[in-house]
N, C-alpha and C positions, 0 to 999 in steps of 0.2 A: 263251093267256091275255091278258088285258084291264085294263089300270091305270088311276085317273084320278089326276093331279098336284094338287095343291092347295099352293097359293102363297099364304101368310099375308101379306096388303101390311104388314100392322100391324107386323110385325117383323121385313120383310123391309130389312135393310142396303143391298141397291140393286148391293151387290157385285162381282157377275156371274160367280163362281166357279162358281155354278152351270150358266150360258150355256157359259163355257167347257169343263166336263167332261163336257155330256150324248154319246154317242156317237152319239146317232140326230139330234142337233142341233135337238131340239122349244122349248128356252129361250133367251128372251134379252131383254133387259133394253128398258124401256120407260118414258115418264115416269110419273113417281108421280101419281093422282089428285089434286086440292088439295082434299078432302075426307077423304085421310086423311094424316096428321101422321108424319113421319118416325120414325123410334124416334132417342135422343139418342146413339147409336153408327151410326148411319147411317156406310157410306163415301161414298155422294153419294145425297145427300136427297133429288135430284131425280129418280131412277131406282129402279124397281123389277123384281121378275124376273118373267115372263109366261109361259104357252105359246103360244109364236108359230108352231109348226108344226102338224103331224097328230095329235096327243096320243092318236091309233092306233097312232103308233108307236113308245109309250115300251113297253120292252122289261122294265120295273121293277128294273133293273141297282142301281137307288138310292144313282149315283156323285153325281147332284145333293141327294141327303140327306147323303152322308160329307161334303160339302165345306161346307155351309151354315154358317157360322158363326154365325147366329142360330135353328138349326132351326126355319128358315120352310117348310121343306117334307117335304110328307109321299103318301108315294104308297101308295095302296089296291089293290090288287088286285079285281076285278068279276067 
């Protein structure tokens, strides 16, 4: 099976809870565009979460959706 991640910037908190629990390690946090505007619960306004790796190799465990505290992310199945 085959997932694609999708990382909402617009409400993504910048957190990195997500980075930290992926167990294939495909997230992890990157500056936020300056085209889009932090949400005002941001932990750091200046960072948001990305797929930085093989995003082949998200397994859809969806341990980066339980931990999202702004459910920024959502993974689909393909």
């Amino acid at each position: 099976m085959a997932y694609i991640v999708t990382i909402n910037l617009e409400t993504c908190e910048g957190c990195g809870d997500c980075a930290e629990n992926c167990p294939v390690e495909i997230l992890s946090l990157d500056a936020r565009p300056a085209d889009i505007p932090p949400p005002e619960s941001a932990e750091d306004p200046e960072k948001v979460a990305i797929v930085s790796g093989d995003a082949a190799e998200c397994t859809g465990c969806m341990a980066c959706v339980s931990v999202c505290p702004s459910e920024s992310i959502t993974i689909q199945e393909i």
